[in-house]
N, C-alpha and C positions, 0 to 999 in steps of 0.2 A: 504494500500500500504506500503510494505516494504521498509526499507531506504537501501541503497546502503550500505558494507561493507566497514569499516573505518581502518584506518590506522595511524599508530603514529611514526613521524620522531625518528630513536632509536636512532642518536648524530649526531647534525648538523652541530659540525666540521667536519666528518666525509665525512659528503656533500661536503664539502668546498674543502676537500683534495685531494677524490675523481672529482670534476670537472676539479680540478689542471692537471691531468692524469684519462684520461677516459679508458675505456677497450680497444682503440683504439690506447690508448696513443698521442691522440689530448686532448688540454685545452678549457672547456668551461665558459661561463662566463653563469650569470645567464640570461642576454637574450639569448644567445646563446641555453642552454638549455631550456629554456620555448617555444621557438621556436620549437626546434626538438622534445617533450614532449605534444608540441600540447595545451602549457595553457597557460594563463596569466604570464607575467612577476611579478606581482607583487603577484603572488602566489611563484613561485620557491625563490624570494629575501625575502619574509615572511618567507619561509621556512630554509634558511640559515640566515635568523637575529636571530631565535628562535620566532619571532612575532608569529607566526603561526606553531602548532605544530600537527596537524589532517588535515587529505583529503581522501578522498575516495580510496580506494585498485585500482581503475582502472589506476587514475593519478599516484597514487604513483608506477603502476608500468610502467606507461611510461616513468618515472623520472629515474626506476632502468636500464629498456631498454635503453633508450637512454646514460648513463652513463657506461653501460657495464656488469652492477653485478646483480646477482641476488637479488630476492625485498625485504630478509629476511635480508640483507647485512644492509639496510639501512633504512629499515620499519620493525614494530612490528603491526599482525594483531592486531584489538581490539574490543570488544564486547561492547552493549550498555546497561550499568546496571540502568533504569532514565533515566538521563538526562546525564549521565556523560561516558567515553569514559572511558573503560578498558582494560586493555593487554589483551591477547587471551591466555589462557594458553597453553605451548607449551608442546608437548606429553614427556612421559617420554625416555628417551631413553634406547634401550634394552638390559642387558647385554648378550653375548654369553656363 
């Protein structure tokens, strides 16, 4: 059985600034988003302390939905090289 595809917070201020003003331009607090996000509160508050810096592509992108942005804004996909979580290397982009 394969594990679910991971995810790594790309800057957690970023979180923070972003709850400040949502894509909606309402403030969320960190219950307030784990709430609409569908998880644990003391998953979203791990994730803006830095405690907790990996979760799964699915949460992370209920996290980007309910905050307003796309998932790439605030997560970095990542592969599992072992035991240990890696960036997802991102394609090249293409000159014209």
């Amino acid at each position: 059985m394969s594990e679910a595809p991971m995810c790594r917070i790309y800057d957690r201020d970023l979180l923070a600034r972003l709850m400040k003003r949502t894509g909606t331009g309402a403030k969320l607090t960190t219950r307030d988003l784990a709430k609409v996000a569908e998880l644990p509160h003391g998953t979203v508050g791990a994730l803006v302390s830095g405690e907790q810096r990996f979760l799964p592509r699915d949460k992370a992108q209920r996290i980007a939905t309910a905050i307003g942005v796309d998932l790439l804004i605030l997560f970095v996909p990542c592969e599992r090289a072992g035991r240990v979580f890696i960036d997802a290397t991102a394609p090249e982009a293409v000159s014209v």
